[in-house]
C-alpha positions in Angstrom: -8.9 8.9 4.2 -8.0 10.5 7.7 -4.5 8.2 7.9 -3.2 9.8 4.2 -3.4 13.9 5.8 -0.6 13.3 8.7 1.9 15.7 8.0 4.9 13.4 8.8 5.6 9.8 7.4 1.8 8.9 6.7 0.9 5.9 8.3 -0.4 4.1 4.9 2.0 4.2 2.4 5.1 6.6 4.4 5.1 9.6 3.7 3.3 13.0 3.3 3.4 15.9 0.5 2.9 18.5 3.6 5.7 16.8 5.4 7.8 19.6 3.6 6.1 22.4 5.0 4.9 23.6 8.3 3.6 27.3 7.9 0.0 27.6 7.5 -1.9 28.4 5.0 -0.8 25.6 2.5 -0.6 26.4 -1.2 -3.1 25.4 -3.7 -0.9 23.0 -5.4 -0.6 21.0 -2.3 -3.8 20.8 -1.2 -4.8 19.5 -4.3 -2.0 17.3 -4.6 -2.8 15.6 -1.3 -7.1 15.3 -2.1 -5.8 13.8 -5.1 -3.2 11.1 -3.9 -5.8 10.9 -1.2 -8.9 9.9 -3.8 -6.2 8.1 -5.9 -5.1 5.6 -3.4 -8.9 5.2 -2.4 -10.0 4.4 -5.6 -7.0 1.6 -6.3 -8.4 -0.1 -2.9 -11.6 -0.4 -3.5 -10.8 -1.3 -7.5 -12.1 1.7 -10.0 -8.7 1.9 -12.0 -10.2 4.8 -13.9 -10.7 7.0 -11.3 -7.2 5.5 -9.7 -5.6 6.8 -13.2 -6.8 10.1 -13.2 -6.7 11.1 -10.0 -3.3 10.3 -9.9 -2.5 12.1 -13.1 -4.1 15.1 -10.9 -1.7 15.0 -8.3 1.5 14.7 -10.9 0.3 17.7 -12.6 -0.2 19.7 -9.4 3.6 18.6 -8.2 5.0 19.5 -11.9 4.3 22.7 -11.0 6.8 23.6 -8.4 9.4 21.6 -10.5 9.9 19.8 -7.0 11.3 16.1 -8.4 11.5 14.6 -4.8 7.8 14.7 -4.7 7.0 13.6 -8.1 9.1 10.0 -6.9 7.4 10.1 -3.6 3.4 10.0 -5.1 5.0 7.5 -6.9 6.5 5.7 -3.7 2.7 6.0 -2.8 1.3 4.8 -5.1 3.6 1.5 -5.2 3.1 0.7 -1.6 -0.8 0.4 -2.5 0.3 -2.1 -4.7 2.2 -3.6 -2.4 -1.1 -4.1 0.5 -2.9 -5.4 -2.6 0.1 -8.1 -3.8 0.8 -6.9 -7.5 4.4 -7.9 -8.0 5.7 -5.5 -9.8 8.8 -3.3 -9.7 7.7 -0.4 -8.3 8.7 1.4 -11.8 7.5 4.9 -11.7 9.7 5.4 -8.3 12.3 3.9 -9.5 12.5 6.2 -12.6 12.8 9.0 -10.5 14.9 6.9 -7.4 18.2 10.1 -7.9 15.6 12.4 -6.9 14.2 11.0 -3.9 15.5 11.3 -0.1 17.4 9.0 1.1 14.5 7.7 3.5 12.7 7.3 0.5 15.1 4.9 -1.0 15.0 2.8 2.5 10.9 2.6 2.6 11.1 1.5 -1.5 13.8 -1.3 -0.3 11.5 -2.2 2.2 8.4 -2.5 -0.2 10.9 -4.4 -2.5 11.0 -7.2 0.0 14.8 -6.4 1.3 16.1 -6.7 4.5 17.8 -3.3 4.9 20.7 -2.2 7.1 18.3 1.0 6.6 15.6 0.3 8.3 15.9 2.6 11.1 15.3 5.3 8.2 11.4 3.3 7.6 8.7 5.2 9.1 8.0 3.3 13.1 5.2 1.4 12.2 7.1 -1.1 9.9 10.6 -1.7 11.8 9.3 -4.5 13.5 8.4 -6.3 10.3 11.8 -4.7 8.1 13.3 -7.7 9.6 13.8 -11.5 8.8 10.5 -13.8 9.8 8.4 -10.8 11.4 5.5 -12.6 12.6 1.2 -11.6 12.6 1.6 -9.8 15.9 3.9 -7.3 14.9 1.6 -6.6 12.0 -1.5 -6.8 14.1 0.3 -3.9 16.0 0.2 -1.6 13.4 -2.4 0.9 13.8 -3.2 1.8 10.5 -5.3 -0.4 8.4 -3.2 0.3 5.1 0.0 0.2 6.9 -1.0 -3.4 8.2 -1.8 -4.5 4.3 1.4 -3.1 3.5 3.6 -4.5 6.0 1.7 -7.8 5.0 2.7 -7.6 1.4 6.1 -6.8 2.4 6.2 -10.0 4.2 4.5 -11.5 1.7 7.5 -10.8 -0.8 9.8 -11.9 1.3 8.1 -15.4 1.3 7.4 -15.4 4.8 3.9 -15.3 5.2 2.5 -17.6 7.6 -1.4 -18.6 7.4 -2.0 -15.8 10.6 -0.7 -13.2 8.4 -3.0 -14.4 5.4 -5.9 -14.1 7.3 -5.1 -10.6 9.0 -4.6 -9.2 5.8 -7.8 -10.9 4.7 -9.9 -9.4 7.9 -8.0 -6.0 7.6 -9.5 -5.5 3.8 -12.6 -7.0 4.3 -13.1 -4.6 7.3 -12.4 -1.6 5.3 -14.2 -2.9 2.0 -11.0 -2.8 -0.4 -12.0 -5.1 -3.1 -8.7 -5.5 -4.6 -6.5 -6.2 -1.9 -9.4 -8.5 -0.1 -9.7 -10.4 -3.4 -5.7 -11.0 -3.2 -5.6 -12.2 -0.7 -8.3 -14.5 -0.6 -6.6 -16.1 -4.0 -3.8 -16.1 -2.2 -5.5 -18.7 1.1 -7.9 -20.3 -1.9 -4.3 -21.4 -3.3 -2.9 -22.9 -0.3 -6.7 -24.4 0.5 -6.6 -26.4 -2.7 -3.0 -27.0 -2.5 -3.9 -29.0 1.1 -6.6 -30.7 -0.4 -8.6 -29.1 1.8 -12.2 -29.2 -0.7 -14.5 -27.4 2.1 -12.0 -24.6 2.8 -11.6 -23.9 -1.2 -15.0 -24.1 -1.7 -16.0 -21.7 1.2 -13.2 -19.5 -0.4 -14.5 -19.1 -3.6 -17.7 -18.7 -2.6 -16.6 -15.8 -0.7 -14.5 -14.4 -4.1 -17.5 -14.6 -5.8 -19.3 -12.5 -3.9 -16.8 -10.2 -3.7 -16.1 -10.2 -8.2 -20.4 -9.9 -8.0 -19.8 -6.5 -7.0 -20.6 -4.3 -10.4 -18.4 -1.5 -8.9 -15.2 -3.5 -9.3 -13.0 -2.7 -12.3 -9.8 -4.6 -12.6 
């Protein structure tokens, strides 16, 4: 996942473990920190919550080492926006166990995936100002470069009730084109929804047609 080894805000979920260092060679415990996060985030996409789980376990345990708190919350800020791209509603818990710790950046980008409309949003990473405000239409997702970042700026929008049928189907072409199961099935419930609530009976059924074949798949785990 070339987009996850930036060494500055990431563009898919904002930010990097090797942001805080710039002296080569890096440590072990961050190299294998970032592989993990990197593997962890990969599996959630594509839906194999085991591997997800342990992975993710990996990187903690790698972090615990240097006692280092503000990257314990911000795996867990990871992790939570990858949630976000794929529309699972919750809270965002592990970060916000660990919210004292974090930077103050940090706090701004887990407002943003919270659905609020910050005063803080000139702390976001660049590639999701244009949708940290009110009514941020498909374009200024569309404009995102990274495919996780545009998933996640959806689902932000998403929160925020403000997704218009362009940004549903962005989000739906984004994941399809990267082959995340669990965001592209999401998604798809989420137009299947609005299909059937139209009456529209040959849109739904093309819909969950499409789900199906998506749910066929024997490598998707919910």
């Amino acid at each position: 996942m070339k987009f996850l080894r930036q060494f500055i805000f990431i563009a898919s979920a904002g930010f990097s473990l090797a942001a805080c260092v710039s002296t080569p060679p890096p440590p072990d415990w961050q190299m294998n920190a970032q592989a993990s996060i990197e593997r962890s985030i990969d599996a959630y996409l594509v839906g194999n919550a085991r591997v997800e789980a342990a992975e993710f376990a990996r990187a903690k345990s790698e972090i615990a080492r240097t006692g280092r708190l503000d990257l314990l919350a911000r795996i867990e800020l990871m992790r939570c926006a990858a949630r976000v791209a794929s529309l699972m509603q919750d809270e965002c818990d592990g970060f916000e166990k660990q919210r004292q710790d974090a930077a103050i950046a940090e706090r701004a980008y887990a407002d943003f995936l919270a659905g609020k409309i910050s005063p803080d949003a000139a702390l976001l990473p660049p590639q999701y100002r244009a949708t940290a405000v009110a009514n941020a239409d498909a374009s200024a997702i569309q404009n995102i470069v990274s495919p996780l970042s545009q998933l996640v700026a959806a689902g932000v929008v998403f929160r925020r009730g403000e997704a218009s049928p362009a940004v549903l189907a962005l989000a739906v072409e984004t994941a399809s084109a990267q082959g995340w199961r669990r965001p592209l099935l999401a998604w798809l419930g989420v137009q299947l929804l609005r299909a059937e609530n139209a009456a529209d009976a040959v849109e739904a059924a093309r819909l969950r047609r499409r789900i199906a074949s998506v749910e066929d798949n024997a490598g998707y785990k919910k």
